[in-house]
GURO-545115 format. One record per residue (C-alpha): x, y, z. Coordinates in steps of 0.05 Angstrom, whole numbers, padded with zeros to 5 digits, always signed. Example, Ala and Ser with C-alpha at 12.3 -4.5 7.8 and 13.67 -1.06 7.14 Angstrom:
residues 2
+00246-00090+00156+00273-00021+00143
//
This chain:
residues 938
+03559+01845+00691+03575+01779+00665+03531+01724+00688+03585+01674+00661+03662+01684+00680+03704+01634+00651+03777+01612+00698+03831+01596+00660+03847+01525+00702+03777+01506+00710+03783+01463+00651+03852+01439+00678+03822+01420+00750+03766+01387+00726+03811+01336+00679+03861+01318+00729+03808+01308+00783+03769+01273+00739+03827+01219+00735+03835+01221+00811+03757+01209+00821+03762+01148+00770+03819+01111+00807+03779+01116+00870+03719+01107+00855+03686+01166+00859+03636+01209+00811+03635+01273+00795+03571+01313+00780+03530+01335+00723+03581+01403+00729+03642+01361+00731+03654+01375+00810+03654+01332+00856+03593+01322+00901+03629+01306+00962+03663+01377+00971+03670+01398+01040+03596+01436+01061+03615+01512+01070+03629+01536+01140+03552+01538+01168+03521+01519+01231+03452+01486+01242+03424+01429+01287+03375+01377+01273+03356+01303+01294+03389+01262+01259+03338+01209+01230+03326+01140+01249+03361+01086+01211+03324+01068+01157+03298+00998+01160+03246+00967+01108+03184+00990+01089+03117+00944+01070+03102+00960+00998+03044+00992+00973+03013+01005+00909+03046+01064+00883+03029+01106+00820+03048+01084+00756+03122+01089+00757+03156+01123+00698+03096+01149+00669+03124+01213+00626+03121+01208+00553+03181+01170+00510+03213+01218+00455+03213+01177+00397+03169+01135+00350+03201+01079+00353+03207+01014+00390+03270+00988+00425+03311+00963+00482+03328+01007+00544+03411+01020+00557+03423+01050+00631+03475+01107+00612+03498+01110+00691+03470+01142+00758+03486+01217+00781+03471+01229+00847+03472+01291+00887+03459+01292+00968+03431+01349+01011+03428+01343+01083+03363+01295+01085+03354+01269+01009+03393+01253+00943+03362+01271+00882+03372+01209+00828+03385+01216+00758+03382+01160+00707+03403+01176+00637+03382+01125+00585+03373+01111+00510+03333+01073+00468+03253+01050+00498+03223+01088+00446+03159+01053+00462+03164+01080+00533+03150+01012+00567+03203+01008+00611+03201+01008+00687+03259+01020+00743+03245+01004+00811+03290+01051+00864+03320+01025+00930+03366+01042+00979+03402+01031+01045+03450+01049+01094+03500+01003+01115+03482+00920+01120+03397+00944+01132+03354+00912+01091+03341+00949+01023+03284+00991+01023+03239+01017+00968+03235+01088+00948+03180+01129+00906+03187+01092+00834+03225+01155+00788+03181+01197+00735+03207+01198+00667+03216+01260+00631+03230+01282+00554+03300+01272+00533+03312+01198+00560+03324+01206+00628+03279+01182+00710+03289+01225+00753+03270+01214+00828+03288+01233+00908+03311+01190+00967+03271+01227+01021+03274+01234+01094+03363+01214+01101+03402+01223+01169+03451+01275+01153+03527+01257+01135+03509+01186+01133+03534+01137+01069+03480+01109+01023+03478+01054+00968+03428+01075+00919+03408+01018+00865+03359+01025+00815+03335+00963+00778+03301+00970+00707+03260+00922+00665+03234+00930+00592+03189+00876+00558+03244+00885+00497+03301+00868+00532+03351+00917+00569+03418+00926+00540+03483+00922+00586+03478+00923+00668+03399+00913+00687+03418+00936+00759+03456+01004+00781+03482+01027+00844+03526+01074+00869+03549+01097+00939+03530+01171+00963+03545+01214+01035+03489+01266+01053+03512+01327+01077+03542+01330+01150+03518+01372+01204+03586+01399+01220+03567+01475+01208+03605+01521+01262+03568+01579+01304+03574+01653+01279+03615+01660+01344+03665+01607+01332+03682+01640+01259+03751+01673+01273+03758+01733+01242+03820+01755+01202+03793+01823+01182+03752+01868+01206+03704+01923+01172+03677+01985+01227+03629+02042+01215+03697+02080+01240+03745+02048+01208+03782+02079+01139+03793+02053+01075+03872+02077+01082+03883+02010+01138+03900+01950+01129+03841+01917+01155+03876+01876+01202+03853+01889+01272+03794+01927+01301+03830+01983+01307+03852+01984+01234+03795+01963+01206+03761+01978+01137+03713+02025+01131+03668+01996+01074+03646+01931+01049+03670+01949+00978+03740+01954+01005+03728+01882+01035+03712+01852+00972+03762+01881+00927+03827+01864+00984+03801+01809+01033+03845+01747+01007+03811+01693+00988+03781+01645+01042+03787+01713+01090+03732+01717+01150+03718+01794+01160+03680+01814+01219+03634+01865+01215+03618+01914+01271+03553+01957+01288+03534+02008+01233+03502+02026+01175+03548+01999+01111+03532+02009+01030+03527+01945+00981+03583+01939+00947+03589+01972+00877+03634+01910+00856+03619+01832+00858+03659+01789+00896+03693+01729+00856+03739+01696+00918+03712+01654+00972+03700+01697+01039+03664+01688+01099+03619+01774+01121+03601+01752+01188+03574+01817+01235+03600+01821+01302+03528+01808+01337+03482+01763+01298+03415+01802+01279+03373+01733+01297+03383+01681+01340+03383+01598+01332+03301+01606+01337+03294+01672+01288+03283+01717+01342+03316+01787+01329+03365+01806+01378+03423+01854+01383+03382+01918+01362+03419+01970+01362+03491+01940+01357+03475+01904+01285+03517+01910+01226+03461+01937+01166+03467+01932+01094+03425+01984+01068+03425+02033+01004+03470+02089+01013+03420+02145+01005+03369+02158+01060+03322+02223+01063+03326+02238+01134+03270+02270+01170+03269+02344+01186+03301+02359+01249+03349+02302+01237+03416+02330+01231+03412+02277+01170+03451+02281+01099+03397+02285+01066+03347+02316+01111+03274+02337+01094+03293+02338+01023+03216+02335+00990+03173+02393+00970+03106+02406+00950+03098+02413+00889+03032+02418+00840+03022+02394+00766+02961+02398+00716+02946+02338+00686+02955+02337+00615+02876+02294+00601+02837+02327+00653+02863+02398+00662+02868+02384+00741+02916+02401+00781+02945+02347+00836+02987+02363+00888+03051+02316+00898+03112+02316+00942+03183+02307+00901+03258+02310+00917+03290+02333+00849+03355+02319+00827+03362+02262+00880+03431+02232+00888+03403+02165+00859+03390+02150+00793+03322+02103+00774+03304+02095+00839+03266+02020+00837+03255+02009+00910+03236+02056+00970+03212+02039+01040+03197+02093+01101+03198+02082+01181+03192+02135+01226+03254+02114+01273+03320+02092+01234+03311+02025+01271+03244+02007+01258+03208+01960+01221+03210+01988+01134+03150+01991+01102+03154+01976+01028+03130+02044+00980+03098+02014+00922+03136+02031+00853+03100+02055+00793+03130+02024+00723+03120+02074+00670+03095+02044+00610+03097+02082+00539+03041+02105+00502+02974+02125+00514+02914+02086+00548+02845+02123+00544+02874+02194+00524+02921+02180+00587+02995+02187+00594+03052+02165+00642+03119+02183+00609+03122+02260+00650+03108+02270+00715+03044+02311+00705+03012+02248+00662+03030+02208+00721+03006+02249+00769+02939+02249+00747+02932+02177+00740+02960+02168+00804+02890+02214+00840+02845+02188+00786+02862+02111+00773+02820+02062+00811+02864+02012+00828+02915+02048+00882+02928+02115+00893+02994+02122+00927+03067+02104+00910+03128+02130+00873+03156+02143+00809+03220+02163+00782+03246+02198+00724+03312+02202+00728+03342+02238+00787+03277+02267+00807+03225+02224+00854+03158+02233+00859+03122+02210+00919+03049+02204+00950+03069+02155+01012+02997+02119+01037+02955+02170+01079+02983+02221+01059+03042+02217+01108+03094+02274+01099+03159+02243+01073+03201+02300+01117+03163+02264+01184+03191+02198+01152+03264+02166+01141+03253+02137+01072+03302+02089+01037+03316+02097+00968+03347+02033+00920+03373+02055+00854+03388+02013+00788+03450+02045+00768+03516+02018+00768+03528+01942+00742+03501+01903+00814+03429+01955+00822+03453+01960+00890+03451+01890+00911+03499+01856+00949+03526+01807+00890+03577+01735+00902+03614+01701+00843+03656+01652+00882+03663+01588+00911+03653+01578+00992+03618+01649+01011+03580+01655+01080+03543+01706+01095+03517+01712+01175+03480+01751+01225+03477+01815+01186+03409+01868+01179+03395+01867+01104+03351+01926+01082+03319+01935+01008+03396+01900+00975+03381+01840+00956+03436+01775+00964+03451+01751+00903+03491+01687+00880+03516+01683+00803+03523+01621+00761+03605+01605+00791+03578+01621+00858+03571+01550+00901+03582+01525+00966+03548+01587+01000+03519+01596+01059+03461+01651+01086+03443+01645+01156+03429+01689+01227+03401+01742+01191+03348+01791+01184+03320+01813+01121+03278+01873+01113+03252+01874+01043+03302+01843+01015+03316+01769+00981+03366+01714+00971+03375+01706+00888+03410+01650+00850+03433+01670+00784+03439+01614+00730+03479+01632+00665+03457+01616+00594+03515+01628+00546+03562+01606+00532+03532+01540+00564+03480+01533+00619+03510+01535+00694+03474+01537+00755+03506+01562+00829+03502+01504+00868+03510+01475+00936+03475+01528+00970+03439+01529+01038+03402+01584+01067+03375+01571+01150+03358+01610+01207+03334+01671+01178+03285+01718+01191+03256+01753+01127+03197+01805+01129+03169+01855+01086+03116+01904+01094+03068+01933+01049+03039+01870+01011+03000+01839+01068+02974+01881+01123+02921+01880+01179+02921+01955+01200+02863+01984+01170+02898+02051+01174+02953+02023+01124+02925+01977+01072+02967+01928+01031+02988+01957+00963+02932+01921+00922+02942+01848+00888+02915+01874+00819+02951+01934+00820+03020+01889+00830+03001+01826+00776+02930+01849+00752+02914+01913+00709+02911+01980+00720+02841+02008+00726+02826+02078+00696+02778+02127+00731+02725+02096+00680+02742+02034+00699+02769+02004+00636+02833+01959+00648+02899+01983+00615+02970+01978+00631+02985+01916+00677+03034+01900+00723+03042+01976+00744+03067+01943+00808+03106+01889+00796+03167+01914+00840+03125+01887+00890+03117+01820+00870+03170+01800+00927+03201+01735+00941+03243+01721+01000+03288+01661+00966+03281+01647+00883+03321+01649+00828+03330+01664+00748+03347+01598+00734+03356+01583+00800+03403+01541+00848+03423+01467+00846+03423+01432+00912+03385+01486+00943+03373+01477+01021+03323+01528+01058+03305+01506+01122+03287+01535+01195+03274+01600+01165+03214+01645+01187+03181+01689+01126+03130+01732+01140+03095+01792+01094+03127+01773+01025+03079+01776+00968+03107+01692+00957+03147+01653+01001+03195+01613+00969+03208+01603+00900+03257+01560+00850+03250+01617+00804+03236+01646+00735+03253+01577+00693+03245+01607+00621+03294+01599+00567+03333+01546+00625+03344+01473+00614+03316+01421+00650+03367+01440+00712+03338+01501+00728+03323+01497+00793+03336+01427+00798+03345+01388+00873+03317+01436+00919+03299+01421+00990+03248+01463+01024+03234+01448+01099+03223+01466+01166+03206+01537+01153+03142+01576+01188+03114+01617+01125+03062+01668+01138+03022+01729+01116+03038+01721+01046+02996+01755+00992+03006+01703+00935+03035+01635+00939+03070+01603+01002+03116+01559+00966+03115+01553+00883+03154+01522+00834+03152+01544+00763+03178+01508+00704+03219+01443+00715+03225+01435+00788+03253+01369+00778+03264+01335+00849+03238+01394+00884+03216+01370+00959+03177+01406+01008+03163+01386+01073+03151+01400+01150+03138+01476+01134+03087+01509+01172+03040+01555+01132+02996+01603+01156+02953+01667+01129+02968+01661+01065+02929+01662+00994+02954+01596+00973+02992+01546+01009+03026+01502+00954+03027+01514+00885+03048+01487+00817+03049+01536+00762+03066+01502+00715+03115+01443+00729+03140+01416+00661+03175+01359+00681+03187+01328+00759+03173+01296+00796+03162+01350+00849+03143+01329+00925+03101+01360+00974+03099+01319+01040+03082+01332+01119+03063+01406+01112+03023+01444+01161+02969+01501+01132+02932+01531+01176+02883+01592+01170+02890+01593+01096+02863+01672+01076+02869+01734+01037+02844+01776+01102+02912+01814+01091+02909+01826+01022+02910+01888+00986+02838+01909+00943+02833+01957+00894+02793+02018+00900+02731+01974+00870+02745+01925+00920+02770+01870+00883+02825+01826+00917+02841+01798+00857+02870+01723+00894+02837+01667+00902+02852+01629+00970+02867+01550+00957+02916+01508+00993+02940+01471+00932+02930+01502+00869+02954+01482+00799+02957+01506+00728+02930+01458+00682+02982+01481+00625+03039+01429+00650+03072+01412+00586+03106+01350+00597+03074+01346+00653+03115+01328+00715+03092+01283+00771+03066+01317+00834+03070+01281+00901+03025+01315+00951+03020+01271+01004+03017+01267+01091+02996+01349+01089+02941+01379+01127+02908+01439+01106+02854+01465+01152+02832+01543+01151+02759+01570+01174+02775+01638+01132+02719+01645+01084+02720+01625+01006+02777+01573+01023+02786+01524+00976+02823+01461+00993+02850+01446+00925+02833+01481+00855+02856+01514+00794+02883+01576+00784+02833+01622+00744+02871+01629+00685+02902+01562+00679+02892+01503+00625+02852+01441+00617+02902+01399+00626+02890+01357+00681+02962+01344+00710+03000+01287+00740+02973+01286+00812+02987+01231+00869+02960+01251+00922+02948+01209+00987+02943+01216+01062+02926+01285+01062+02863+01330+01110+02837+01372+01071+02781+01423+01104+02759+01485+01077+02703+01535+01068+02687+01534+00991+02707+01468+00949+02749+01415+00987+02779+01391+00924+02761+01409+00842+02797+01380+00789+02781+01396+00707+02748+01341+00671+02783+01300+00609+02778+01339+00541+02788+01327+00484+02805+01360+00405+02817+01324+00327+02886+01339+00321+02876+01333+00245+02889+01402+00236+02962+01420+00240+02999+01467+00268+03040+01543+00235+03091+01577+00261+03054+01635+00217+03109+01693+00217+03149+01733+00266+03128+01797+00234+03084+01845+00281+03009+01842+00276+02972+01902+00282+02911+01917+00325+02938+01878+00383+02988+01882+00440+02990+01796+00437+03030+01787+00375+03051+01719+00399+02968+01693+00399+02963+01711+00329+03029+01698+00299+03012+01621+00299+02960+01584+00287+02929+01514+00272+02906+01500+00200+02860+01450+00166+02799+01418+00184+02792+01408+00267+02745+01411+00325+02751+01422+00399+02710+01396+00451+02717+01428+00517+02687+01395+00577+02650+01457+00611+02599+01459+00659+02520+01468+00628+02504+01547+00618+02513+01617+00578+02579+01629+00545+02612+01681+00505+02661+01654+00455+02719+01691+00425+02746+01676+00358+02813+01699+00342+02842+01703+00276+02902+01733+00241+02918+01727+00155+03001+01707+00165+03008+01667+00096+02961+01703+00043+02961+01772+00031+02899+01779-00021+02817+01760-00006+02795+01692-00030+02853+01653-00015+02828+01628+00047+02750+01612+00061+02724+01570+00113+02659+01550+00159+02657+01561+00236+02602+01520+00272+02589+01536+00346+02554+01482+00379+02526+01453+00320+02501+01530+00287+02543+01549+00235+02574+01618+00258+02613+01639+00201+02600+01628+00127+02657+01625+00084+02697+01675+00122+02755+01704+00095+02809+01740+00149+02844+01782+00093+02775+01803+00065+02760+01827+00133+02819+01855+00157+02879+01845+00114+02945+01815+00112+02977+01807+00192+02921+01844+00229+02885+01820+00286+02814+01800+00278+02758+01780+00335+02696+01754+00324+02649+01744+00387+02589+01702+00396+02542+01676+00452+02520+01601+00464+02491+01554+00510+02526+01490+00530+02481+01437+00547+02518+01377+00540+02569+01400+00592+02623+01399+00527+02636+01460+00493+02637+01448+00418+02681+01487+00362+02682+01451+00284+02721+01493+00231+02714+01468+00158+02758+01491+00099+02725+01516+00034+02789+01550+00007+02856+01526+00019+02848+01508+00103+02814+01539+00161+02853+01581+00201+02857+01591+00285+02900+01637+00323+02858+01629+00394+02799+01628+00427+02766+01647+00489+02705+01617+00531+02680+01661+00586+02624+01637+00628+02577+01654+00670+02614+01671+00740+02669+01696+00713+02704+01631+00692+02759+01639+00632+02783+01582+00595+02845+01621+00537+02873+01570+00483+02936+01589+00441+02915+01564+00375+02976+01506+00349+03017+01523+00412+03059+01480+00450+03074+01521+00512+03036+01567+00562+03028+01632+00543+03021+01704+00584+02982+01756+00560+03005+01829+00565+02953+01828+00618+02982+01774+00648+02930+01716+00632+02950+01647+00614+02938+01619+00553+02948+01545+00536+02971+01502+00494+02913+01471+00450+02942+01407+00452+02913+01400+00515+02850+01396+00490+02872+01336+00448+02858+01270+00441+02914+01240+00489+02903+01196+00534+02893+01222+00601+02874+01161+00645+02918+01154+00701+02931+01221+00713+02889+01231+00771+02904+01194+00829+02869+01215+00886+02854+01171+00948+02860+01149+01019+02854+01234+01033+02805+01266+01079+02759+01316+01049+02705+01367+01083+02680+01438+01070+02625+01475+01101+02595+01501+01033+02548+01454+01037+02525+01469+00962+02600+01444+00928+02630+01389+00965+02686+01368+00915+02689+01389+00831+02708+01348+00776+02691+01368+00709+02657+01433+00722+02603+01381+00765+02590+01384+00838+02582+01338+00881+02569+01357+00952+02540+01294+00991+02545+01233+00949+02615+01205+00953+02597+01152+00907+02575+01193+00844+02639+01237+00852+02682+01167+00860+02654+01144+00797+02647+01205+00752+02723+01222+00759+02746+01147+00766+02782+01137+00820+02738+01077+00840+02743+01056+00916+02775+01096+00960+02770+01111+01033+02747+01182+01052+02720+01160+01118+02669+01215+01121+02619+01189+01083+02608+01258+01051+02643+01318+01040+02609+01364+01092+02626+01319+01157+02679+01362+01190+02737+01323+01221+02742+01333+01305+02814+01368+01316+02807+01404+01377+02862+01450+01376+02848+01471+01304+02815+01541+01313+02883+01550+01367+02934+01524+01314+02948+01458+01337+02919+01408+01283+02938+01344+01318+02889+01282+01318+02858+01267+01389+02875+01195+01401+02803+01175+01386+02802+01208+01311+02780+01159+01259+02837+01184+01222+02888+01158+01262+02925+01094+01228+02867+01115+01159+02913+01119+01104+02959+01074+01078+03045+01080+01073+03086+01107+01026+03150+01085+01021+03203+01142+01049+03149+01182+01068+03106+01148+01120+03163+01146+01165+03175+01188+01233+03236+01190+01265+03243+01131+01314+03182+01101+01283+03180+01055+01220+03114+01026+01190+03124+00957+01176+03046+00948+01154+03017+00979+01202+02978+01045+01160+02992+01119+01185+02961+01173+01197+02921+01225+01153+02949+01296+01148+03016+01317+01172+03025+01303+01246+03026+01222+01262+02989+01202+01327+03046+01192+01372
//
């Protein structure tokens, strides 16, 4: 399938309307369309929001605070302003050259009508001379003037002011009932009518989307119907005849839905089924231990590469997800997976999960959890053949999609797709996808909204002891062999589910009043790598109740620029709100709810291990750029043990990110808050690309194909202890010994003596060297000294005592994964940049009940005395009214769910505003300071 179609007028269109948006005053967007398209044919309902009136101002984080992209020094030129609305914000770009020295400031304001202009959050600068920023919290289908005002100490060239004129979105979105249809699709119906009535209706939706005109509404009726083997590239409307949810996400109508579901089902014996009781027992000896393992299989099943299966033991009940096995090549440990008898011993004598499915071709292996007998079961099978791997796939302008069933076939929107609507419907282990395109040029779908739906999966989060989760390591983490040495990874990555993300993602994405529950994460832009800065770019999160999720809640990836999340409910879930990593923002996460943060549901391996950490906001620390994060007005409260209010993920960086975060409640069970320390490395040595030949002895060519070179020296800020240290090295320039000799001093011992990589090893071969040390200075200490020609690093690797990991890419300048799966950064974070200013944290509520951490900063703890911790990570005064970190907030209602202040709380009117976030509907602060957390004192 082509992700990129070209149409022969496009070009054409965009010209001519191009001319006809100039004379009236009109702008097109960054795709040459215009923004102010009619919305697609959707319904939804929400309060409009006051009028905006203005704000006090407030001090606000240092505005335009990215990097510049030159050496230079010079005047700033405003190229223009692009604008694109949603519903409730417009995301603002502001393209501009010259201001090498990076000194130059824009202050963003807006209004409706004659109101007074009010302030917005200032815009972040990115790389490649452009702010970026959000107008937050808009009444729908309202007109805006948006101006942005920009001062540089040398001089701005041309117009120092900008504005522009903008309509959000309306609410004018009809009903599934009131969509007339014009064709109709019936589990009677044949392919041979002409589709025009219910009584001549179309048997298939293939049929539908090769001969429905364009702009057609077909009606669905009750039944079972197969994705369609062929995309469709005209505008439709697929509404089913009775909505699967209603307005509130409630299923309804069970029994007369229309489902999308793969075409082959193994029915269960006694069925009358197709495909009934089609497994049998068969055994195989394992080729490594000589044992024999019994295993059910269904050979010469009428599916090739089966990559999803699910089971139920009624055809309408809920699917539970069968994990997939992805056979890797090669052997691990004398152990084999490319024939079903090597993977049916390491299936009984792994120790990471024992049950699942794997497919070799037509035939399916199967060990369903408990031992269940498939022929009791109906089990779903989802194969990858054909062009669309039986997903339900749109290439067109103006497509809705409403009240269907969606089993296992994922939606999926391609880069022409935009204006497109998902709504009324339930999702059973299946996602909504936006497809960006590449080549010949970058192109995003866009214009997209997704709202009342109910999405759930099974089999990644579970409280039924009887039925365990699939395990976390077994889906992201490494596969365990019986002697317990990690191999393989990601043996289960099928699983890694998302109910709404992207490759490359959407452009003014909307999901709101949607409930997800039992995906592994919740909502996603998407797999950003090898995108432009657009991936993913203006996405609007909000009003959404996320819960039981194994992994993250909400996480953006990548760019993220003018991402916005807010008023979405979060409960049971690993980790509420992450950013992993966000190159450049700014990114906004405001007025969310997390309650009963937990991994109680999580799948452990056979050893145990859970593998997930639980933290309400977690972060990399190998941002490059890094992009802004707003985090402010959220509560997160959770009495689940090991809860951490705000931390790391365990293999991220040390970079310490661009945080601003204000107004939040944070309580927790293990750290309210930890942040890594400054760092710092001479830069003097420089950087090689090395080669892009393979290096043997490794499966991580990437570490050890570059390096940096010369003399240098890292200082790591680590907490005081035992550490092993791992030295990584790899001969990519010289291909004889003596060439290259240098010195390796580990905290102040000399380590190495004139080592010499091609001595040891040869030319492009990967060479360790391990030693133990004891930081006592809380600063981990590496100096490398040249002797012959330079000293030479490809990574390293600090493990210390509790398990903590901290991976460096030698001369990289972007985050690496491991074939494990671990992160390894950049070592430029480790540098000597300045990183002042990038932690702002203040007028936020912390607490824990581990009395013995309090918050982190720097690998230090400081439990009771606010003052130290103030000082140590300077952020100077602020006003945590507890007085310490163990003082627990009184919310009433929080064990019940309801995390509103009593009217007493010393919290109430605690904080301070922000401008376009403080604000409530019907309520504007005008100096007066708001709440802490996400729910205002009414």
């Amino acid at each position: 399938m082509s992700y990129y179609r070209p149409r022969g007028f496009r070009l054409l269109a965009i010209l001519v309307l191009g001319l006809v948006l100039a004379l009236t005053g009109c702008s097109l967007g960054r795709h040459g369309e215009p923004r102010s398209r009619p919305t697609p044919t959707v319904r939804a309902s929400t309060q409009a929001a006051a009028t905006p009136t203005a704000a006090q101002p407030l001090p606000t984080p240092t505005p335009s605070g990215g990097p510049s992209s030159s050496s230079s020094t010079g005047s700033i030129r405003l190229q223009g302003m692009r604008l694109q609305p949603t519903y409730n914000s417009v995301a603002v770009e502001l393209p501009f050259d010259g201001d090498a020295d990076g000194n130059a400031r824009v202050q963003l304001q807006f209004r409706s009508g004659d109101s007074p202009w009010r302030d917005a959050l200032p815009p972040w600068r990115v790389q490649g001379e452009a702010f970026y920023g959000s107008i937050l919290l808009l009444a729908p289908g309202t007109k805006y003037e948006i101006k942005a005002s920009v001062e540089d100490p040398d001089g701005v060239v041309g117009r120092a002011v900008v504005s522009q004129e903008v309509t959000t979105w309306p609410e004018d979105n009809p009903a599934p009932a009131d969509l007339r249809p014009t064709y109709f699709v019936r589990a009677d119906g044949s392919d041979e009518a002409d589709g025009r009535s219910p009584t001549s209706a179309w048997r298939t939706l293939e049929k539908a989307f090769e001969d429905a005109p364009p702009g057609a509404v077909v009606q669905v009726g009750p039944g079972s119907y197969a994705p369609p083997a062929v995309e469709r590239d005209k505008p439709l409307t697929l509404v089913a005849q009775y909505p699967a949810v209603d307005d509130d996400r409630n299923p309804i109508n069970e029994g007369k839905r229309a489902i999308i579901e793969p075409a082959v089902i193994a029915f269960p014996r006694g069925s009358g089924g197709e495909h009934e009781a089609p497994w049998r027992r068969v055994t195989l000896k394992g080729p490594a231990t000589g044992q024999s393992f019994s295993i059910w299989a269904w050979k010469g099943a009428p599916v090739e590469g089966v990559v999803q299966m699910a089971f139920a033991p009624s055809r309408d009940s809920p699917l539970r997800r069968v994990a997939k096995w992805d056979i890797k090549d090669g052997a691990s440990e004398g152990f084999t997976m490319e024939a079903p008898e090597g993977w049916t011993e390491i299936l009984y004598t792994n120790r990471s999960y024992n049950y699942g499915f794997a497919a070799f071709g037509s035939d399916v292996y199967l060990r369903l959890p408990g031992d269940v007998d498939p022929n009791t079961q109906y089990v779903w099978l989802k194969g990858s053949t054909g062009e669309l791997n039986g997903d339900t796939v749109f290439d067109a302008d103006n497509v809705h999609l409403s009240g269907f069933e969606v089993r296992l076939s994922d939606v999926v929107f391609d880069p022409n797709a935009d204006h497109g609507m998902v709504d009324h419907n339930l999702f059973q282990g299946a996602s909504v996808v936006y497809r960006a395109a590449q080549k010949p040029r970058y192109r995003y779908p866009t214009h997209h909204v997704v709202e009342r739906n109910l999405f759930e999966d099974q089999g990644t989060w579970s409280d039924d002891p009887s039925m365990p989760a699939i395990p976390w390591p077994f889906i992201k983490g490494a596969l365990l062999l019986r002697d317990g040495k990690s191999s393989w990874s990601r043996i289960g990555a099928e699983a890694e589910t998302t109910a709404v993300w992207g490759r490359g993602g959407a452009n003014a994405l909307v999901v709101r009043y949607n409930t997800i529950r039992g995906y592994f994460n919740g909502v996603s832009p998407g797999y950003q790598k090898d995108y432009d800065r657009y991936a993913g770019y203006n996405q609007d999160v909000h009003d959404n109740l996320i819960s039981q999720i194994a992994d993250d809640a909400i996480e953006i990836d990548g760019p993220s620029i003018n991402f916005k999340a807010w008023r979405n409910r979060i409960e049971h879930a690993s980790v509420a709100l992450s950013t992993a990593p966000l190159s450049d923002g700014p990114a906004y996460f405001f007025r969310n709810q997390v309650w009963q943060l937990g991994n109680d549901g999580v799948g452990a391996d056979l050893t145990g291990n859970k593998g997930v950490g639980v933290t309400g906001f977690k972060y990399s620390g190998t941002s490059s750029g890094p992009g802004l994060i707003y985090v402010v007005h959220n509560t997160f409260w959770t009495n689940r043990p090991e809860a951490n209010g705000g931390a790391q993920f365990g293999s991220g960086g040390g970079s310490q990110e661009h945080f601003w975060l204000r107004n939040n409640l944070f309580v927790a069970t293990r750290y309210a808050f930890s942040a890594p320390g400054n760092s710092s490395t001479s830069m003097a040595g420089k950087i090689t690309k090395g080669t892009t030949s393979d290096i043997k002895g490794t499966r991580d060519d990437e570490i050890y194909q570059q390096g940096r070179y010369g003399d240098f020296d890292y200082h790591i800020p680590v907490p005081n202890g035992e550490y092993k240290v791992v030295l990584k090295f790899a001969e990519t320039f010289h291909s004889e010994p003596g060439q290259r000799l240098f010195d390796v001093y580990l905290e102040g011992e000399r380590v190495l003596h004139r080592f010499d990589i091609a001595q040891v090893a040869g030319p492009l071969t990967a060479v360790d060297r391990s030693f133990e040390t004891e930081v006592k200075d809380k600063s981990l200490d590496i100096t490398f000294k040249s002797l012959v020609d330079n000293a030479l690093l490809s990574g390293l690797e600090a493990i210390g005592e509790g398990g903590r990991v901290i991976r460096i890419d030698a001369g990289s300048e972007s985050p690496h994964k491991d074939a494990l799966g671990a992160i390894w950064s950049p070592d430029e974070y480790y540098g000597e940049h300045e990183q002042t200013g990038k932690w702002n944290e203040d007028y936020d509520y912390f607490a824990t009940t581990d009395t013995t951490r309090g918050l982190g900063y720097g690998g230090n703890r400081y439990t009771k005395d606010v003052g130290a911790y103030r000082r140590d990570s300077g952020q100077g005064e602020h006003t945590n009214l507890s007085g310490s970190f163990i003082q627990l907030p009184d919310i009433p209602g929080a064990p019940r769910g309801d995390l509103s202040l009593p009217d007493d709380s010393p919290l109430v009117d605690a904080g301070v505003p922000v401008p376009n976030i403080s604000d409530l509907r019907g309520r504007t602060y005008l100096g007066s300071a708001p709440d802490i957390g996400a729910l205002e004192k009414r």
